[in-house]
C-alpha positions as CSV (number, residue, x, y, z in Angstrom):
1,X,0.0,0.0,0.0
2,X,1.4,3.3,-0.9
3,X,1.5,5.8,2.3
4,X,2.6,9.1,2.5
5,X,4.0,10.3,6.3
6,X,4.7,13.7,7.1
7,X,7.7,14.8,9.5
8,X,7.6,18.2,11.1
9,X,11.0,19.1,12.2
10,X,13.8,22.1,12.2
11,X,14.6,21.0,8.5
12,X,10.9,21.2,7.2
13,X,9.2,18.7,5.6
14,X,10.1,15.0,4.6
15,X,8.8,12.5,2.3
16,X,9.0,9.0,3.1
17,X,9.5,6.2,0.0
18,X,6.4,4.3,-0.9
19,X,6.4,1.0,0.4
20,X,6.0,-1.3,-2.9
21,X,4.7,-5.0,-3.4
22,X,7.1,-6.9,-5.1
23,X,5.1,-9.1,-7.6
24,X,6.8,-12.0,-9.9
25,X,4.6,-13.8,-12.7
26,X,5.3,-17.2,-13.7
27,X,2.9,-18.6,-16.7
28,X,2.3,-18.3,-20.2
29,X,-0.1,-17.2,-22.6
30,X,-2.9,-16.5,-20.2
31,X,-0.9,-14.4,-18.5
32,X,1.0,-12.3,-21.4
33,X,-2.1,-11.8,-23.4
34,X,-3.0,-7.9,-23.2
35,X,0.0,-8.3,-20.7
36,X,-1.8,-9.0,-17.4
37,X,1.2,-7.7,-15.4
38,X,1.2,-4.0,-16.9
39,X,-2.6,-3.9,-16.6
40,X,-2.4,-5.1,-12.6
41,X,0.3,-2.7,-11.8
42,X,-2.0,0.6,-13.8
43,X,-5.0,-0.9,-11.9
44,X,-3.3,-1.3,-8.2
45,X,-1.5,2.3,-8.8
46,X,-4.5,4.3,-9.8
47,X,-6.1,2.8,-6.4
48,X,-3.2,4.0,-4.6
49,X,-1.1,0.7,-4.3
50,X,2.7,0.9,-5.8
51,X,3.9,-2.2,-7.0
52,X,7.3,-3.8,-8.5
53,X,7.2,-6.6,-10.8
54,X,8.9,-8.8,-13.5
55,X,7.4,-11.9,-15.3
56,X,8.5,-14.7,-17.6
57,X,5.6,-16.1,-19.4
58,X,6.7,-18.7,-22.7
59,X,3.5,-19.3,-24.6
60,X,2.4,-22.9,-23.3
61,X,4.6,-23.6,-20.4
62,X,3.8,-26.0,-17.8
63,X,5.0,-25.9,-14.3
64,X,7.2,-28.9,-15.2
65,X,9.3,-26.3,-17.5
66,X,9.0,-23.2,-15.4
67,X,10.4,-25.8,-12.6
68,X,13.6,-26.8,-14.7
69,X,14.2,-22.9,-16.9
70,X,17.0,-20.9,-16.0
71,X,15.1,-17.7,-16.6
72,X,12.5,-18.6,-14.3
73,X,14.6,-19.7,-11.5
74,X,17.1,-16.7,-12.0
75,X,14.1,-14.4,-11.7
76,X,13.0,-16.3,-8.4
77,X,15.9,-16.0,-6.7
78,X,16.9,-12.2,-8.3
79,X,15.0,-10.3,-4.8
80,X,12.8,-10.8,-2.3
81,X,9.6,-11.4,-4.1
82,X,6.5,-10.4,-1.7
83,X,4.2,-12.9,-4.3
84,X,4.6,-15.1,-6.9
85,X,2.4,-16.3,-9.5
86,X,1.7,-19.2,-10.5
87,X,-0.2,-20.0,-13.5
88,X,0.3,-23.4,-15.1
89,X,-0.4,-24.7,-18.7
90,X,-4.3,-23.8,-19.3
91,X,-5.5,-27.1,-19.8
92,X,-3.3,-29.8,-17.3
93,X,-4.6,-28.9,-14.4
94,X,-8.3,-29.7,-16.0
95,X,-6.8,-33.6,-16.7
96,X,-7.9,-36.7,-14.4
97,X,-6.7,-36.6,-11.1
98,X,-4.6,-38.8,-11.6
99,X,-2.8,-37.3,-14.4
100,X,-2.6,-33.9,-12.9
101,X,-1.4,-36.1,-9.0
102,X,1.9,-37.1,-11.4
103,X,2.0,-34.3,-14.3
104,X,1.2,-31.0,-12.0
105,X,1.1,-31.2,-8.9
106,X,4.9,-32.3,-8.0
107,X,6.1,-29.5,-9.8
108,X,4.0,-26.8,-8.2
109,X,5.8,-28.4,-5.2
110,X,9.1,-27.9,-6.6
111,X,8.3,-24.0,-7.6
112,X,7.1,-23.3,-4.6
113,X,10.2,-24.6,-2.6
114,X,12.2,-22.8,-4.9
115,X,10.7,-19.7,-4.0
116,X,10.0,-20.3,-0.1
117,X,14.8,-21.4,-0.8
118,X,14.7,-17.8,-1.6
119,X,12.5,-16.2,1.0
120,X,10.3,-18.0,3.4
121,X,8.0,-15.2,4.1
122,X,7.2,-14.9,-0.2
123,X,3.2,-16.3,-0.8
124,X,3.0,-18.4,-3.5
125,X,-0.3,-17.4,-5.3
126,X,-1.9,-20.3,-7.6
127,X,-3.8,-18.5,-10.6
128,X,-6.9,-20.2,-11.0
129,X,-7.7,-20.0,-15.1
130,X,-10.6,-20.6,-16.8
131,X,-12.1,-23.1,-19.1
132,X,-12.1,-22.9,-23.1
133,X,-15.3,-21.7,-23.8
134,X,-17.3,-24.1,-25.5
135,X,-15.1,-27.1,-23.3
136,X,-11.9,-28.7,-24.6
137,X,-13.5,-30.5,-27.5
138,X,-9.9,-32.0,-28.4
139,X,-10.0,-33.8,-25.3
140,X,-13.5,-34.5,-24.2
141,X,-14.0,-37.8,-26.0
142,X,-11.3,-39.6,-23.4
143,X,-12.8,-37.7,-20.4
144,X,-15.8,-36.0,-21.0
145,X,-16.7,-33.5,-18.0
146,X,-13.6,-31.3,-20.7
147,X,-16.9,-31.3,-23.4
148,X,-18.4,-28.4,-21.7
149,X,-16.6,-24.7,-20.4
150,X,-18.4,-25.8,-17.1
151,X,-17.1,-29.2,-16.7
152,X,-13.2,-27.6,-17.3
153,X,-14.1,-24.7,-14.7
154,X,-15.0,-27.2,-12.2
155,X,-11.7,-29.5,-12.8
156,X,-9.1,-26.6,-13.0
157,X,-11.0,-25.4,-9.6
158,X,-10.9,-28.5,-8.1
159,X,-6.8,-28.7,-9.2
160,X,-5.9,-25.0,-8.2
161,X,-7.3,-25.7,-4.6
162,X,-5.9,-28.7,-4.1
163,X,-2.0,-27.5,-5.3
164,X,-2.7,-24.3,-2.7
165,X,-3.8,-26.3,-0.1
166,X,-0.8,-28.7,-0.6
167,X,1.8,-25.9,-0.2
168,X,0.0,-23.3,2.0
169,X,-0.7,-21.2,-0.8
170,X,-3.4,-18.8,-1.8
171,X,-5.4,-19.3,-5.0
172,X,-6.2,-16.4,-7.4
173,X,-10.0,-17.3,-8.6
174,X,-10.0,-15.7,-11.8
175,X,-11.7,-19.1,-13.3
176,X,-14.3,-18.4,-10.7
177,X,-14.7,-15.0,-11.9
178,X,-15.1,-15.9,-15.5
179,X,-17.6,-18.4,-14.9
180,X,-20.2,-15.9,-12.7
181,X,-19.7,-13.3,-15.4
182,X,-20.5,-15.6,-18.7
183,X,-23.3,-16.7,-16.4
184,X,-24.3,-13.4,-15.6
185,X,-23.6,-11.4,-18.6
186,X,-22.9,-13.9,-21.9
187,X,-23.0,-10.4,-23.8
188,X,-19.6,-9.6,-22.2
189,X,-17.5,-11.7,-24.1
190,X,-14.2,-13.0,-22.2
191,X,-12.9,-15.0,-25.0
192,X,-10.7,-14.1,-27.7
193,X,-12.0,-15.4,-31.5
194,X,-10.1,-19.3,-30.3
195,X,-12.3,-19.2,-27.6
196,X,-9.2,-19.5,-25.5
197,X,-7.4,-16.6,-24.7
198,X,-8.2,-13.4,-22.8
199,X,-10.1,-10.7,-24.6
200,X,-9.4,-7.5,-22.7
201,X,-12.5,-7.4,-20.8
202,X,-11.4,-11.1,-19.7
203,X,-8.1,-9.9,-18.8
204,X,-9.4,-6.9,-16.7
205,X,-12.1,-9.3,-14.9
206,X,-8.8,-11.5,-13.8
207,X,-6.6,-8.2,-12.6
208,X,-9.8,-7.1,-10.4
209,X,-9.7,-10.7,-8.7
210,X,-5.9,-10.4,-7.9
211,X,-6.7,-6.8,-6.7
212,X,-8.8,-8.7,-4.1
213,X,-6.5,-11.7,-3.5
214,X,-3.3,-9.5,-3.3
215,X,-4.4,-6.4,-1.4
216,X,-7.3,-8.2,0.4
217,X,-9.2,-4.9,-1.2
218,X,-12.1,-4.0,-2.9
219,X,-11.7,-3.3,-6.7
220,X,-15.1,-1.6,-6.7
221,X,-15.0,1.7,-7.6
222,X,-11.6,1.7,-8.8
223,X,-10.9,4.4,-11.7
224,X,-8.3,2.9,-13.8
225,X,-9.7,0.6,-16.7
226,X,-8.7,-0.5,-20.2
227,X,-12.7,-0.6,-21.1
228,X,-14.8,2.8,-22.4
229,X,-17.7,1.1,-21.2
230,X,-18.7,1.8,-17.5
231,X,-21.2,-0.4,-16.9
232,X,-19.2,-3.8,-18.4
233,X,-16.4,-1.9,-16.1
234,X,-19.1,-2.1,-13.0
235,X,-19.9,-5.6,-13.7
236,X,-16.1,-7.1,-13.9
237,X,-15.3,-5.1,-10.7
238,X,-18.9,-6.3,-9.1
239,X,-18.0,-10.0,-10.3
240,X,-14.4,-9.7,-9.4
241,X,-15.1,-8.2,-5.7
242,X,-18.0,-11.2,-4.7
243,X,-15.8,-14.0,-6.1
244,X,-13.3,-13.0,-3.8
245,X,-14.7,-11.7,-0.8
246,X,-17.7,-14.3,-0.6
247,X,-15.6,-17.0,-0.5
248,X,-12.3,-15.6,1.3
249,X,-11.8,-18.8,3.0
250,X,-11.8,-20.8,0.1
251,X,-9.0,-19.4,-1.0
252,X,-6.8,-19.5,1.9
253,X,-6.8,-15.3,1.7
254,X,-6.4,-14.3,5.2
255,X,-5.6,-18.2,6.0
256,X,-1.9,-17.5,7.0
257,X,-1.9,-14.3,8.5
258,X,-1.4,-13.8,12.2
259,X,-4.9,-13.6,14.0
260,X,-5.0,-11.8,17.3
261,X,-7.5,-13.4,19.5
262,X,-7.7,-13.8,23.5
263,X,-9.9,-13.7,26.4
264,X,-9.8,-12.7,29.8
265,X,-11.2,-13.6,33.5
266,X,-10.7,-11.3,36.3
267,X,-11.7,-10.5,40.1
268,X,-13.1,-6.7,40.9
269,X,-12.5,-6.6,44.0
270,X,-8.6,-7.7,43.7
271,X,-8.5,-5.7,40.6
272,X,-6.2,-8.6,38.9
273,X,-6.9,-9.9,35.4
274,X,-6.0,-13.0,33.8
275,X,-5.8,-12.7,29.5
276,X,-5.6,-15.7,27.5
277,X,-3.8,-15.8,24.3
278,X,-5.6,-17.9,21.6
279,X,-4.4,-16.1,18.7
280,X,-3.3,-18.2,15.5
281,X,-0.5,-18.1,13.3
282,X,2.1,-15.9,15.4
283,X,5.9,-16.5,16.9
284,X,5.6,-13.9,19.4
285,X,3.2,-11.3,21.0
286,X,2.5,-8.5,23.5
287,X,-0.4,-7.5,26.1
288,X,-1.0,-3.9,26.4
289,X,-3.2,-3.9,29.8
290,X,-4.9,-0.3,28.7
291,X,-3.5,1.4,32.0
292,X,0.0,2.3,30.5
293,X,1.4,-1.2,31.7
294,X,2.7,-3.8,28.7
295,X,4.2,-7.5,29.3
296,X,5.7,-9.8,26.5
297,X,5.4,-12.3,28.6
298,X,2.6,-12.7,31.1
299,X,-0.8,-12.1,31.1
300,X,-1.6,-11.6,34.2
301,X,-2.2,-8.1,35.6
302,X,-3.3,-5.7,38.3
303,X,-4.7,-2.7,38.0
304,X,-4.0,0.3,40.4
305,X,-7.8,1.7,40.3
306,X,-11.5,1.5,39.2
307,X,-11.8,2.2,35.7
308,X,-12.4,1.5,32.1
309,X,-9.6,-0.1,30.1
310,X,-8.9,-0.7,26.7
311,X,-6.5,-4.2,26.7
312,X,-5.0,-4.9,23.5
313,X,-2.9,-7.6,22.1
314,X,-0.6,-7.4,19.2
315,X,0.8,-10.7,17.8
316,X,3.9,-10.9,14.7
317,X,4.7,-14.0,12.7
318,X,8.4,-13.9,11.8
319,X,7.7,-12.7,8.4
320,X,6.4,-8.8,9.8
321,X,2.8,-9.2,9.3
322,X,0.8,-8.0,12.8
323,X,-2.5,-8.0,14.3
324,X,-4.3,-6.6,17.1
325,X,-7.5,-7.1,18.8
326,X,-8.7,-5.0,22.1
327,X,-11.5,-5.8,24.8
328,X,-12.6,-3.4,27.0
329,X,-12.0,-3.9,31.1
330,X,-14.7,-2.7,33.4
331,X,-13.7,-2.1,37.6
332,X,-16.4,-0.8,38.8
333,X,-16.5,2.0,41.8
334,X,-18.6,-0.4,43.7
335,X,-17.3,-2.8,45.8
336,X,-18.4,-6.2,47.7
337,X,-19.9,-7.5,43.8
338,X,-22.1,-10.7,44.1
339,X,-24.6,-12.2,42.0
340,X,-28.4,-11.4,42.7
341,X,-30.1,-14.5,45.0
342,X,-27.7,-15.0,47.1
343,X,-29.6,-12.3,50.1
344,X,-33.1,-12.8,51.3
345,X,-34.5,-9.8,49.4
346,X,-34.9,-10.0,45.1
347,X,-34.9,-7.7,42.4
348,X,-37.2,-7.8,39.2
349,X,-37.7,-7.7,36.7
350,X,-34.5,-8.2,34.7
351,X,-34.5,-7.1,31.7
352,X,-36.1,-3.7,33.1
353,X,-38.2,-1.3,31.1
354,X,-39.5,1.6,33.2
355,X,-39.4,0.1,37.1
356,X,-37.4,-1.9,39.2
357,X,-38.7,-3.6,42.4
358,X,-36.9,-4.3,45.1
359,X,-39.1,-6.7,47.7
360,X,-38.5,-9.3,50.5
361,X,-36.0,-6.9,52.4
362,X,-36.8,-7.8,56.2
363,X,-36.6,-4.7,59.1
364,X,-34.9,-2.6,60.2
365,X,-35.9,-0.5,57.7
366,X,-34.2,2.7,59.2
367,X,-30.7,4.2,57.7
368,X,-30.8,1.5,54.7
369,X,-31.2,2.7,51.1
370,X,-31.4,1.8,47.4
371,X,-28.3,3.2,45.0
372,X,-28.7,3.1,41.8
373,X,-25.2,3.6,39.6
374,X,-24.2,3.7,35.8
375,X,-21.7,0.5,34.8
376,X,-19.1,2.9,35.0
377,X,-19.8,3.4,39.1
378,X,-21.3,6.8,38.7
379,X,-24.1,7.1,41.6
380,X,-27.5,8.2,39.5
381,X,-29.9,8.2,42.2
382,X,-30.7,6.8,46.2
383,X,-34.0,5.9,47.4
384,X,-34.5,5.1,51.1
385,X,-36.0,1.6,52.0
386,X,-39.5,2.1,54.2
387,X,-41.0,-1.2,53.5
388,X,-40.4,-5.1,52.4
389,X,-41.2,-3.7,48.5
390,X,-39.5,-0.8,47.6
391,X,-39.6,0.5,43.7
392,X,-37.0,2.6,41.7
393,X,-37.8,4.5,38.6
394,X,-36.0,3.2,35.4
395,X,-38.0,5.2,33.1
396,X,-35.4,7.7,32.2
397,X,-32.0,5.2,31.8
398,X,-30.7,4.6,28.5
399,X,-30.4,0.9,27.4
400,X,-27.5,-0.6,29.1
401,X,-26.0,-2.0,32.7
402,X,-26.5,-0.8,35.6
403,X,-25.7,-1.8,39.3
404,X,-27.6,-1.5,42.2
405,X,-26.7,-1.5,45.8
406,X,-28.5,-2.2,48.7
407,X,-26.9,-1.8,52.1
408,X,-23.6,-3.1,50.8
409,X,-24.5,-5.9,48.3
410,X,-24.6,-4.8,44.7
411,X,-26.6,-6.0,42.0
412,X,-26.1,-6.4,38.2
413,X,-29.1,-5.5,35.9
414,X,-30.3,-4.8,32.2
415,X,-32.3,-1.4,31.2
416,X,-34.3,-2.4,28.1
């Protein structure tokens, strides 16, 4: 993502460099048609996202070539690649399993540990293509879910997920893609005269979906386009954003990214908290405990005062990627907490809507009263106690918590 950070200092003003995504592509024609590359770099800088790339894309290549071709491993191993693509020989992956277990899928192994030799924290992104569109007539007569684009589209699916789940990879779902829009739309044609390659449309449908996959970003909206059409540009971007984002899990986006999750128990009273790290996919972590107090280690903390606190915790895999999640901590201004039943007077009803009733409290009566306070501890009101039923006004509260306490014994409730 490009960001721009302004410094104020003595000197003036300083611009810091764009931070840029490092992209290499690995295929063939499918990919070097209308130059995909070039048209997903225009598309991800006019949305404000600065990217570096380089591609090697022989017409036809399988993953079995790009596995063993000097120019493709020379341009693995020439940086640190954030992503590579890659997008294997249009019709193998479509081939019975067992064909594609011993043609494909070994050598989308031995890519992908090429590029994870080179740097471990690179994603390997599998670039789901589509099927021919009126099937793979050249091959349908030995295997015949190829006689239909549908029957293709489901096997290169069924392929592409299987080779990213075997090497903890994403998948690009640009097949997915093509097959809502042809049937959504068939007057936006994604095929090129051979009913093959990528007309431009097709080409810009399948940069929107790596938009989503890469950036984990909306294309909708997004001004750059090689169409003079709006609406065919609405309906790729529309197409390309609910292919993605409907089915994130799918296709492992998000899959391999730390997740910050945790949970907490604590005592009032003591004022000392116990958090629980459950996050996933994360070598190391921190608590900030919202009072100004942060641990690496433990979770346990106490805090000084009654209060409100925000506790956050941030968790980092080795490759730099972070998350954090936050809960709030309530300590409440009112002490001696316990759970309503446990005295010989009750409270009802609980949800409230416009009067609480407090009944059953035995005499004395004299000196003992009814205090009513926001979640926060803040008194609202006191009503004195002058019989066994005594009835405070709820009318006026907004929805939320609230405690009351009764000659030292507070009570938890709900304002409807």
């Amino acid at each position: 993502m490009k960001k721009l950070f302004l410094f104020i200092s003595l000197l003036g003003f300083f611009n810091l460099p764009a931070q840029q995504t490092k992209i290499l592509w690995l295929g063939n024609s499918y990919t070097s048609v209308n130059n995909l590359p070039a048209m997903f770099h225009d598309l991800a800088l006019s949305a404000g996202d600065s990217i570096i790339y380089d591609s090697n894309t022989p017409g036809g290549y399988t993953f079995q070539q790009h596995s063993s071709d000097a120019t493709s491993i020379q341009k693995i191993y020439s940086q640190k690649w954030d992503y590579v693509v890659l997008q294997a020989q249009s019709q193998e992956p479509s081939f019975p399993p067992s064909q594609v277990a011993a043609q494909t899928y070994p050598y989308a192994q031995k890519l992908d540990s090429l590029i994870h030799d080179n740097n471990p924290c690179t994603q390997s992104v599998f670039y789901m293509t589509w099927g021919k569109k009126y099937g793979d007539q050249g091959n349908c007569a030995g295997y015949p879910i190829l006689c239909t684009f549908e029957g293709v589209a489901s096997r290169l699916r069924e392929s592409y997920l299987q080779m990213a789940a075997d090497n903890n990879a994403l998948v690009s779902p640009a097949g997915m893609a093509w097959y809502a829009s042809w049937h959504t739309d068939t007057l936006i044609n994604l095929w090129q005269s051979d009913n093959s390659h990528p007309t431009v449309a097709g080409s810009y449908l399948t940069a929107c979906v790596f938009y989503g996959t890469i950036f984990q970003k909306s294309p909708l909206g997004i001004t750059y386009s090689p169409i003079s059409a709006q609406t065919t540009n609405d309906h790729l971007q529309n197409i390309a954003y609910h292919t993605v984002f409907d089915s994130l899990e799918n296709w492992n986006i998000g899959s391999f990214m730390p997740k910050s999750i945790f949970t907490y128990t604590g005592n009032e009273t003591t004022k000392t908290f116990s958090f629980s790290n459950l996050s996933q996919n994360f070598s190391s972590y921190q608590w900030s405990f919202g009072d100004g107090v942060s641990s690496i280690g433990s979770g346990t903390h106490t805090y000084a005062d009654t209060g409100t606190y925000s506790a956050s915790l941030i968790v980092f895999d080795n490759c730099a990627n972070t998350d954090t999640s936050s809960q709030t901590v309530f300590i409440h201004g009112v002490t001696d907490i316990i759970e309503p039943g446990e005295n010989n007077f009750s409270i009802y009803p609980d949800p409230v809507k416009n009067e609480l009733t407090v009944a059953g409290y035995q005499v004395p009566f004299e000196n003992n009263r009814v205090q009513l306070y926001d979640i926060a501890g803040h008194k609202i009101s006191e009503t004195g106690i002058v019989s066994e039923t005594t009835r405070v006004n709820t009318e006026t509260l907004t929805s939320g918590i609230y405690l009351l306490k009764i000659n030292g014994t507070v009570h938890r409730f709900v304002k409807l």
